[in-house]
Each structure stands twice: as C-alpha cells, then as structure tokens.
N, C-alpha and C positions, 0 to 999 in steps of 0.2 A: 525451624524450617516448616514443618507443619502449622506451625501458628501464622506463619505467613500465608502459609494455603489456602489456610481457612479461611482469611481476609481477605481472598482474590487476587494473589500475586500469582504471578504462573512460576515455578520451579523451576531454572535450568543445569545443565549438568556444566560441571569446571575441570575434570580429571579427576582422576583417585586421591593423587599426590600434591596437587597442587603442580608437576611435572612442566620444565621449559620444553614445550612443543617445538619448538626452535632447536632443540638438542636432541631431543629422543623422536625415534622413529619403529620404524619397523612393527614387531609383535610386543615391543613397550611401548609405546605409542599407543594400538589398538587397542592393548586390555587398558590402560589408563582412561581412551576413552570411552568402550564399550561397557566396561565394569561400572562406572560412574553412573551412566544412567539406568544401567541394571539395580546397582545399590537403591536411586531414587525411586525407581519405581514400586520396588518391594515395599520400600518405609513408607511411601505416599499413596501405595496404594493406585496410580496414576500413572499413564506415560507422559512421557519427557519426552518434548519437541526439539528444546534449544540447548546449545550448546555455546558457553562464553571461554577464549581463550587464556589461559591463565596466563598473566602478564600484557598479553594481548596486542605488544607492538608488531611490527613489521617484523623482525628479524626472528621474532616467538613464533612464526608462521609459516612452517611452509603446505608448497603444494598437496606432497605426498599424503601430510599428514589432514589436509581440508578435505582431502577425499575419502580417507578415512571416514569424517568426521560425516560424510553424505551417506558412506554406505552403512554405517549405523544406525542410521534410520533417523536421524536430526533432523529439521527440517531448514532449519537457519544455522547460522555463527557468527558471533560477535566478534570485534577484534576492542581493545582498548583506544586506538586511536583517532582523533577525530576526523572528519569529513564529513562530505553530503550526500545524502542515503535519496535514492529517487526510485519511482514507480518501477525503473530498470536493473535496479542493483540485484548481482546476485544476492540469493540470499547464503553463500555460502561466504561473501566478502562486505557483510556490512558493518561499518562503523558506529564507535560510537565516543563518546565522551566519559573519560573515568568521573567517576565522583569519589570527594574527598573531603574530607574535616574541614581543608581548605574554604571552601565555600559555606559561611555563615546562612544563606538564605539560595533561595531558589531564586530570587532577581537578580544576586549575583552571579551566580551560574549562567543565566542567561544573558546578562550581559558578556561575560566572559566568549560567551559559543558566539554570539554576535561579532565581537568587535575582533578575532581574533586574522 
C-alpha cells in the first residue's frame, strides 16, 4: 500500500474486516469504518478522503451506515456497481465498475462499460 502511494495512487479506506455493510450497523458498523481510516492514516502518514464499499452492491448499502461513512470525515463513497457518475452525483452514492482478472486489457473494459 505504500508502494502505491508513492507512485501517486491516492489510498482509500474498505473496513477493518472486510465487514457486509449490508449486515452490520450500529457501533460495528462505525468502528469498522472509522478504525479503517484511523489504521491508514497512522501507516501512511496521510489522511484518507475515500471510502470503497466492501462488496459494494446495492443490498451491501444501506443508508444509516452512508452516513456513517460522511460523518467520518470521507469525503466520497464508492459502491461496486455500475452506472453513470455526473457533475450532480452525490458524492456519498457514486458508482463504479468492479475490475477483475476478467478483463485481459483495458479496451476490453471499455468496451464492456460501453455496450452494456
């Protein structure tokens, strides 16, 4: 993760646990997310803006826990599923596209998000 840093990716937080946010809420919910970018911060040296849902579909999501995820101090949240992200979107509901082994190249990917 640091070797990433160091080559300009920016570091986001995912839970402690890897935890279905879809299941857990409450004061497990919190410290899964707050802890996370506490951890990151400390080893990078850096704060941590973003946060990516672990799993990331619809049902891995709910409200209580996206507020959460604001009053943490995040400034964005990813979900794993796709759509289309504009000048308007929260940034506490935008989408994105898994990546996976699946896709040999980056023009497949792109066709993929295209034609879908």
């Amino acid at each position: 993760v640091r070797s990433l840093r160091d080559r300009g990716f920016e570091i986001g937080s995912h839970t402690v646990n890897h935890v279905d946010l879809g299941q857990v809420s409450g004061e497990q919910a919190e410290a899964e997310i707050v802890l996370s970018g506490e951890r990151l911060r400390q080893e990078l040296g850096t704060d941590v803006h973003l946060f990516s849902y672990p799993y990331g579909q619809p049902h891995h999501i709910t409200e209580a826990n996206r507020e959460l995820v604001r009053r943490a101090g995040y400034r964005c949240c990813l979900s794993a599923h796709g759509g289309s992200v504009s000048p308007r979107t929260d940034p506490f509901t935008i989408r994105r596209e898994p990546i996976s082994v699946w896709y040999t190249s980056a023009y497949q990917f792109g066709f993929e998000v295209l034609f879908r």
